[in-house]
SEKENU-148794 format. One record per residue (C-alpha): residue number from 1; x, y, z negated. Coordinates in nm, 2 decimals. Layout:
// SEKENU-148794
NUM / X / Y / Z;
...
***
This chain:
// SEKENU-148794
1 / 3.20 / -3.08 / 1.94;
2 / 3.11 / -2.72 / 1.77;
3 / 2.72 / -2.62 / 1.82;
4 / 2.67 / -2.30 / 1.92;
5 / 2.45 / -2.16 / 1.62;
6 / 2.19 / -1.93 / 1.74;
7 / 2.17 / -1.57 / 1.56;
8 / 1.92 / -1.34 / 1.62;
9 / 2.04 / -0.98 / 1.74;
10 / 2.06 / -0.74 / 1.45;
11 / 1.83 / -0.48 / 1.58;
12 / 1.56 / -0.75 / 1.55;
13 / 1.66 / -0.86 / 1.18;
14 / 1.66 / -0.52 / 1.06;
15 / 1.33 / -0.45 / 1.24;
16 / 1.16 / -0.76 / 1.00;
17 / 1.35 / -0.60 / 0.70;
18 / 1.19 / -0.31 / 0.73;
19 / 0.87 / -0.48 / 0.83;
20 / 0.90 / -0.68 / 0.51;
21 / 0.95 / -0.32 / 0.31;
22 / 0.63 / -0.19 / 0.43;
23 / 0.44 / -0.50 / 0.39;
24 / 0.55 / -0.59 / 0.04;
25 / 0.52 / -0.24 / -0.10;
26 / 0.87 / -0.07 / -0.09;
27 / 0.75 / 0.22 / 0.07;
28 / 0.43 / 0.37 / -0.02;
29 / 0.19 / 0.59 / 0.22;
30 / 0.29 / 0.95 / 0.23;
31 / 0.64 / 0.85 / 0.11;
32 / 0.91 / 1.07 / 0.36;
33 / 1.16 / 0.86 / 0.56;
34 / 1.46 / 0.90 / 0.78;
35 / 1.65 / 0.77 / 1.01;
36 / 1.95 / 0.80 / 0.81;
37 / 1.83 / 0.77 / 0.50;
38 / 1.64 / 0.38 / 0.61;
39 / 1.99 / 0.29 / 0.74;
40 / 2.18 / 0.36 / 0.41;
41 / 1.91 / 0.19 / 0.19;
42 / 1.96 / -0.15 / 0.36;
43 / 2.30 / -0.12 / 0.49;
44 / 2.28 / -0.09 / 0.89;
45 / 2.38 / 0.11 / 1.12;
46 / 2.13 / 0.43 / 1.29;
47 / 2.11 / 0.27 / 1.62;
48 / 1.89 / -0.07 / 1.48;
49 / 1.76 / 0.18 / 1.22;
50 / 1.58 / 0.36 / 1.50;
51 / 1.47 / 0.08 / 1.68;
52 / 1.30 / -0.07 / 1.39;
53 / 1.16 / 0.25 / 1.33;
54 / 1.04 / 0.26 / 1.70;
55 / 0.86 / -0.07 / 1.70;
56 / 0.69 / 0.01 / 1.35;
57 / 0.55 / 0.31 / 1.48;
58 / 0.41 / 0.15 / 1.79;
59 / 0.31 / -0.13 / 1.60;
60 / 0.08 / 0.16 / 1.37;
61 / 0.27 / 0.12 / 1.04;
62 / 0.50 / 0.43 / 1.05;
63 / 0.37 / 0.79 / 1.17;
64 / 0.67 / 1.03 / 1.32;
65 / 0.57 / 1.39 / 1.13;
66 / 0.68 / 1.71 / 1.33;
67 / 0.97 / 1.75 / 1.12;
68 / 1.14 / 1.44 / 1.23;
69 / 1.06 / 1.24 / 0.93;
70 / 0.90 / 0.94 / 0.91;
71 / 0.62 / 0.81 / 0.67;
72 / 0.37 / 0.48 / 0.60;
73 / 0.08 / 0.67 / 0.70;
74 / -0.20 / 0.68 / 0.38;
75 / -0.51 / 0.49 / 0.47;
76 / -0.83 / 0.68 / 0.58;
77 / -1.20 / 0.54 / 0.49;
78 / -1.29 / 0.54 / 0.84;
79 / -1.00 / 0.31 / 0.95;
80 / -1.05 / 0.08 / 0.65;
81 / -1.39 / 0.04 / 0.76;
82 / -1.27 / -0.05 / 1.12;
83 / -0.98 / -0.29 / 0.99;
84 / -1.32 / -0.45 / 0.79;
85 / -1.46 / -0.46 / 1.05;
86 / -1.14 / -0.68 / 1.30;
87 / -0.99 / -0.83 / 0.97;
88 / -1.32 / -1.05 / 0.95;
89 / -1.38 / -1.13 / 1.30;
90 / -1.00 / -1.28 / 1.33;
91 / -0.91 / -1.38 / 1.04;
92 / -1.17 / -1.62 / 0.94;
93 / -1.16 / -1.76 / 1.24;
94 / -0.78 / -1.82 / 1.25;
95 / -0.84 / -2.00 / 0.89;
96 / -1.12 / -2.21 / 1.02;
97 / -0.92 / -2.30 / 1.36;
98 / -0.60 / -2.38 / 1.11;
99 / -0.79 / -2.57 / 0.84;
100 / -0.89 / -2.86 / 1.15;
101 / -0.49 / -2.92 / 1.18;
102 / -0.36 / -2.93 / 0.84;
103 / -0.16 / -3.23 / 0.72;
104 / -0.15 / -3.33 / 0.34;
105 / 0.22 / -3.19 / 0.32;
106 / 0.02 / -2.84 / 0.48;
107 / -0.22 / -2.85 / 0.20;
108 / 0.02 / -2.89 / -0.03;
109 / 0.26 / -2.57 / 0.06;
110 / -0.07 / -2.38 / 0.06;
111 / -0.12 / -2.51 / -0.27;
112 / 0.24 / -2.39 / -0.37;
113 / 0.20 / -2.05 / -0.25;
114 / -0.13 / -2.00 / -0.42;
115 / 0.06 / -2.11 / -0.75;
116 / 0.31 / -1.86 / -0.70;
117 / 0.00 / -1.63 / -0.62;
118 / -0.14 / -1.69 / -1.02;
119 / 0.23 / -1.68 / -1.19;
120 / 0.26 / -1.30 / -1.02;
121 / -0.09 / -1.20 / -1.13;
122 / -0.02 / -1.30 / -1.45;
123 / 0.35 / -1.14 / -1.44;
124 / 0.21 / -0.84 / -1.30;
125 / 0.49 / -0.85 / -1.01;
126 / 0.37 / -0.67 / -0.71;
127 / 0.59 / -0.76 / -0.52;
128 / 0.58 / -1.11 / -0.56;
129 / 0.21 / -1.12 / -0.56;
130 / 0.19 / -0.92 / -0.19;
131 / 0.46 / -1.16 / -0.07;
132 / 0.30 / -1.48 / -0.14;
133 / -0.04 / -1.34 / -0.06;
134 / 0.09 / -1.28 / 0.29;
135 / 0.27 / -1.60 / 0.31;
136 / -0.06 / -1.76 / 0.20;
137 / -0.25 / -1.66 / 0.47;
138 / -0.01 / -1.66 / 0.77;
139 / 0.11 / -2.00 / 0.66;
140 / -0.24 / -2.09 / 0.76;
141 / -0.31 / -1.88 / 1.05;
142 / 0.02 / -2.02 / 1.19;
143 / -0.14 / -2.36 / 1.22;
144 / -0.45 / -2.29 / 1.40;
145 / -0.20 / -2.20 / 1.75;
146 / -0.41 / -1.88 / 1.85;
147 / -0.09 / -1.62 / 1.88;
148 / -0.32 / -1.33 / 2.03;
149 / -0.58 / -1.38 / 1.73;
150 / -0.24 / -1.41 / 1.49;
151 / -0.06 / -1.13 / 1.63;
152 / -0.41 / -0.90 / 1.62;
153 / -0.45 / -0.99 / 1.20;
154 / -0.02 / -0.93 / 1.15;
155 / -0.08 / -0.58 / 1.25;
156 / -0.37 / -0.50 / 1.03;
157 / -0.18 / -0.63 / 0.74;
158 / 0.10 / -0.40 / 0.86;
159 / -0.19 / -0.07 / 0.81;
160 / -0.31 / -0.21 / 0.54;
161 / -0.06 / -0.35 / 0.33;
162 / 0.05 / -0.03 / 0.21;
163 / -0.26 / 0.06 / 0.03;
164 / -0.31 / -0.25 / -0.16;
165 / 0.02 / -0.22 / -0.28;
166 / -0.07 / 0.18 / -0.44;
167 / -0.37 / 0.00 / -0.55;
168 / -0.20 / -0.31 / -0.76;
169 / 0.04 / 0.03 / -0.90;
170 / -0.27 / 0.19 / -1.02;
171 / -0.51 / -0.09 / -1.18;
172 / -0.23 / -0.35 / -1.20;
173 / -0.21 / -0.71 / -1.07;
174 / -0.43 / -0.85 / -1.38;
175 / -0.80 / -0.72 / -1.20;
176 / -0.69 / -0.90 / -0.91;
177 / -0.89 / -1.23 / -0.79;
178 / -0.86 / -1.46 / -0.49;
179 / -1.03 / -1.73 / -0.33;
180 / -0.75 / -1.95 / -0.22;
181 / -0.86 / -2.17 / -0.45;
182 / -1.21 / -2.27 / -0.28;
183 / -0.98 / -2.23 / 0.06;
184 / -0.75 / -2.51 / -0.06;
185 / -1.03 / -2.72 / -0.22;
186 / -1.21 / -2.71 / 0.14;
187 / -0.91 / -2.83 / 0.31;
188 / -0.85 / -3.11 / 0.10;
189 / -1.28 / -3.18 / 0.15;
190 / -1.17 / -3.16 / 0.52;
191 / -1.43 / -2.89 / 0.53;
192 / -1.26 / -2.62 / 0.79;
193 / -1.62 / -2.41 / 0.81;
194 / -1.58 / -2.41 / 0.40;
195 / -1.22 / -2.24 / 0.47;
196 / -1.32 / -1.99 / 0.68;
197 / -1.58 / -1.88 / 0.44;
198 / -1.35 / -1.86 / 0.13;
199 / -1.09 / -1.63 / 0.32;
200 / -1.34 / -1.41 / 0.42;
201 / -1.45 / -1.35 / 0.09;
202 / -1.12 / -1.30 / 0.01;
203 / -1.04 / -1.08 / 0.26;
204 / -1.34 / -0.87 / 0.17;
205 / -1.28 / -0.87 / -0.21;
206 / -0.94 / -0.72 / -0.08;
207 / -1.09 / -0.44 / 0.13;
208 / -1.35 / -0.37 / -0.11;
209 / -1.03 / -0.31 / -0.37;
210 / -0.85 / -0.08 / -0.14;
211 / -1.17 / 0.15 / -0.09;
212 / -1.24 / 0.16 / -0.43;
213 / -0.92 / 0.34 / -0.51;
214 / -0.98 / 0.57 / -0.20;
215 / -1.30 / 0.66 / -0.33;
216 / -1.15 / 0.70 / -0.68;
***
């Protein structure tokens, strides 16, 4: 008997195409979009062009401009501080709640991705880096089964993503520093309080990057 294979509808793969594009860097803030335009770059059609475009401009990471255009909105100080000030209520929190349910194959994936993590820093692949940051993080969040608390920190990193990316261009990947290695020590001490710690200071060494090039 043939299994039916499921296949997501193509207005939602495009939509996490160009999700993936604004996270990981392929557009910078203040960079001029259209409809047309996003559909030739990655090959689709205008009708799931637009609707990717819709959601990411509900969702906060694309701004309509009164000429039609689209851009990835630049970052102000006064949101950054407000992202601050969500990014390390949740996000702590969703590391602490998905350090208590991590298995040693968990760990060990975590352990991977920060790996990949150092070989882009030392590369000095932005791309790569942003990717596997993200990947680090959500990997982890996706364990602690709080989707409200989950879906709350994916949007920030949609704003915010962006503007680490310009600042990665400017002082390169080389400055950067992370404390997934504490985080993964902690979850290997079965210390899930020790987790939530070391992402925060991650997360705040991030922020504390981005605002730096703003005040710059």
């Amino acid at each position: 008997m043939n299994r039916m294979v499921a296949k997501k509808p193509e207005h939602e793969t495009i939509y996490r195409q160009v999700k993936e594009m604004i996270l990981f860097g392929e557009f910078i803030p203040g960079q001029p979009l259209t409809i047309h335009g996003l559909a030739d770059q990655i090959g689709t059609g205008i009708t799931p062009a637009r609707e990717a475009i819709r959601r990411l401009t509900a969702e906060g990471a694309l701004t309509t401009l009164e000429n039609r255009r689209i851009e990835v909105p630049a970052i102000q100080a006064a949101q950054l501080d407000q992202i601050e000030i969500v990014r390390m209520t949740v996000e702590p929190e969703l590391a602490r709640l998905g350090a208590k349910q991590l298995k040693t194959c968990d760990i060990e994936e975590l352990e991977r991705l920060d790996a990949a993590i150092n070989e882009a820093i030392v590369l000095g692949d932005v791309r790569s880096y942003l990717k596997a940051n993200y990947q680090f993080h959500f990997t982890l969040y996706a364990h602690a089964d709080a989707a409200i608390l989950q879906d709350i920190a994916a949007g920030l990193w949609l704003r915010a993503g962006p503007s680490l990316r310009v600042v990665c261009g400017r002082y390169g990947t080389d400055k950067l520093v992370d404390h997934h290695r504490e985080a993964t020590s902690a979850m290997r001490a079965g210390d899930p309080d020790a987790v939530g710690k070391a992402m925060a200071e991650d997360i705040q060494q991030g922020i504390a990057f981005v605002r730096q090039s703003l005040d710059a």
